[in-house]
C-alpha positions as CSV (number, residue, x, y, z in Angstrom):
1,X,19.0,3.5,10.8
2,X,17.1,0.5,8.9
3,X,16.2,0.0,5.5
4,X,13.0,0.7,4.1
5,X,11.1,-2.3,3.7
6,X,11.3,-3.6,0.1
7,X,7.6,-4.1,-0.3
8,X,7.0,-0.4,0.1
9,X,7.0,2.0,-3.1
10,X,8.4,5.6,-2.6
11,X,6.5,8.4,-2.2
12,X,5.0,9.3,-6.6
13,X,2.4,11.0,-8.1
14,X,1.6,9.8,-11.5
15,X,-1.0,12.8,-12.1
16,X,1.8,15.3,-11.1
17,X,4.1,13.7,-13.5
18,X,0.9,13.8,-16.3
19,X,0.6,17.4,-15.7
20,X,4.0,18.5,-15.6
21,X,4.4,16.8,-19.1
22,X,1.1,18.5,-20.3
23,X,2.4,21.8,-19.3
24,X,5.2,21.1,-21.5
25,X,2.8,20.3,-24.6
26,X,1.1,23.1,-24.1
27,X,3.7,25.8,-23.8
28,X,7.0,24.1,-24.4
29,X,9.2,27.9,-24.5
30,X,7.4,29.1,-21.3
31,X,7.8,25.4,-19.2
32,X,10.7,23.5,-20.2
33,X,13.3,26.5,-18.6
34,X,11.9,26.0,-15.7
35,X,11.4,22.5,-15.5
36,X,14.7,22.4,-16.2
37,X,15.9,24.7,-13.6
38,X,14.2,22.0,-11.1
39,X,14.8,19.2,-12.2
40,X,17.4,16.8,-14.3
41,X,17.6,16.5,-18.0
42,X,17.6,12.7,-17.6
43,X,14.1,13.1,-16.0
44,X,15.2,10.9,-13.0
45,X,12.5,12.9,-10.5
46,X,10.2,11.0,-12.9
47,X,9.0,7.6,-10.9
48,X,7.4,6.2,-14.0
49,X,9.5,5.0,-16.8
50,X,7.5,6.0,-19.3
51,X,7.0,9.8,-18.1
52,X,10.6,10.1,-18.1
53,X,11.2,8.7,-21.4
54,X,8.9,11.2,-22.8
55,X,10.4,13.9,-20.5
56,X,13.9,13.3,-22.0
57,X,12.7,13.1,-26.1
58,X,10.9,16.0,-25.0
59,X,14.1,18.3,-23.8
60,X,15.5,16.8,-26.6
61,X,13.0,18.3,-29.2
62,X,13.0,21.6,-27.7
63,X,17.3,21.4,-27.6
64,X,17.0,21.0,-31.0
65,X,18.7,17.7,-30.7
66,X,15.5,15.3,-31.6
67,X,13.8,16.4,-34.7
């Protein structure tokens, strides 16, 4: 089996990545359960850095460990 070649991104969708964060804004007690039931706290399904940073302070918020 060969390596991908380095030139190619993997497969992303930054407007999946928008809306799953929107959900979360919206309804935080009926989406982040879930989300979190699919995915990792760390947000590390996230491609761009800056979704999963506001992912993670997002968890945080609604663990009650950011206020």
């Amino acid at each position: 089996m060969s390596a991908p070649p380095l030139d190619r991104l993997p497969p992303h969708s930054p407007d999946a990545e928008a809306a799953v964060l929107g959900c979360i804004l919206m309804d935080a007690n009926d989406c982040v359960p879930p989300c979190l039931d699919a995915m990792r706290a760390g947000g590390e399904e996230f491609y761009e850095l800056r979704h999963r940073m506001i992912f993670k302070i997002m968890v945080g918020m609604f663990d009650g460990r950011v206020a």
